[in-house]
Phi, psi and omega in degrees: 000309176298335183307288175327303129359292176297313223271343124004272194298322175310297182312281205313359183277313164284330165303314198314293168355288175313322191304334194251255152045271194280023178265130195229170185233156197227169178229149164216090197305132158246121195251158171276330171202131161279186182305340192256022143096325202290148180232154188080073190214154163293159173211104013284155157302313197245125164205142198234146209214163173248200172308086189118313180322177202220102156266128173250157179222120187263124157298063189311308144304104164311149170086043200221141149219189178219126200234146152282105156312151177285111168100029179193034159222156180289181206280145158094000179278164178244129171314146168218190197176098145328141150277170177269116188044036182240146170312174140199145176233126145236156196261140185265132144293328202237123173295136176157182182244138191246124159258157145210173218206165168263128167281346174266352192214044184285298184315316190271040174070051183233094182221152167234178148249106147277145179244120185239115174053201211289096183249041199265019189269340191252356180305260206324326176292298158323352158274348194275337163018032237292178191212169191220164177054211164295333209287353179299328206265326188269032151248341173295313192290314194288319205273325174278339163331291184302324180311308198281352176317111177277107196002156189018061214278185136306122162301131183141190166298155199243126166272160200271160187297211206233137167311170191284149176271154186250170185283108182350324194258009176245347160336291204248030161281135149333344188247327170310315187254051181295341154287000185066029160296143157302106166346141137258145197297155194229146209250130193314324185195144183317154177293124136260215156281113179331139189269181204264170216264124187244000000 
């Protein structure tokens, strides 16, 4: 009896145990300018994480913080607000969609997403949001970034979508080309997996 007991208390220890064991951590840099030259930004912007998972979000560029926005974390998450050029890590608990912001520097579009584990019950509301400035346009691109995710994407960083293909017919027009240049080919469809060897 007791044996059984003790081995009880075991399973369950290892179970709580595992949940933080498969719990992974992530970075998000805050840069004054990113790798694609736009300034004032998170890097990645976009990131879908599970249940438990740790974002520290690093000031690399000073004079930066990372605030959860008002109206754009899900219901029972607890809102947090970075010091200004101090790290902060936070663990997501609550499945759901998070905005966040630089606060000194919202207005020039320096917002992110974490999405975390099912997070489509809180989507729409955090999209409905209203935004002022740039961060109007850069929560439009991340949020259809997020839309456009295809059903069992990867955890991680989300990559940005692939540009609009321009039209056949504005290719070899002058004014599309003014240099006379050959179009360049525009790929049909995103890089995926190698199809398999038949």
């Amino acid at each position: 009896m007791i044996n059984s007991l003790k081995a009880a208390v075991a399973a369950l220890a290892l179970l709580a145990s595992s949940t933080s064991v498969l719990a992974a951590d992530y970075e998000v840099r805050m840069l004054n300018v990113g790798p694609d030259e736009k300034s004032m930004v998170f890097e990645p912007p976009l990131l879908h994480v599970q249940r438990g998972d740790t974002v520290t979000f690093v000031p690399t560029d000073r004079g930066h913080n990372a605030a959860s926005m008002e109206g754009m974390i899900p219901r029972g998450a607890a809102p947090w607000q970075g010091a200004i050029s101090e790290p902060v890590s936070i663990t997501f608990e609550v499945d759901g969609t998070y905005g966040y912001i630089c606060e000194p520097h919202y207005g020039l579009g320096m917002v992110g997403l974490v999405l975390v584990g099912d997070y489509t019950a809180s989507f729409e509301a955090a999209q409905s949001v209203r935004q002022r400035g740039r961060a109007a346009q850069r929560f439009r691109d991340l949020f259809a970034q997020a839309t456009a995710m295809p059903p069992g994407h990867l955890i991680g960083a989300i990559p940005p979508l692939p540009p609009e293909p321009v039209p056949a017919d504005t290719e070899s027009s002058p004014a599309a080309n003014p240099a006379g240049m050959p179009a360049e080919p525009h790929a049909k469809e995103p890089a995926g997996e190698p199809a398999p060897a038949q």
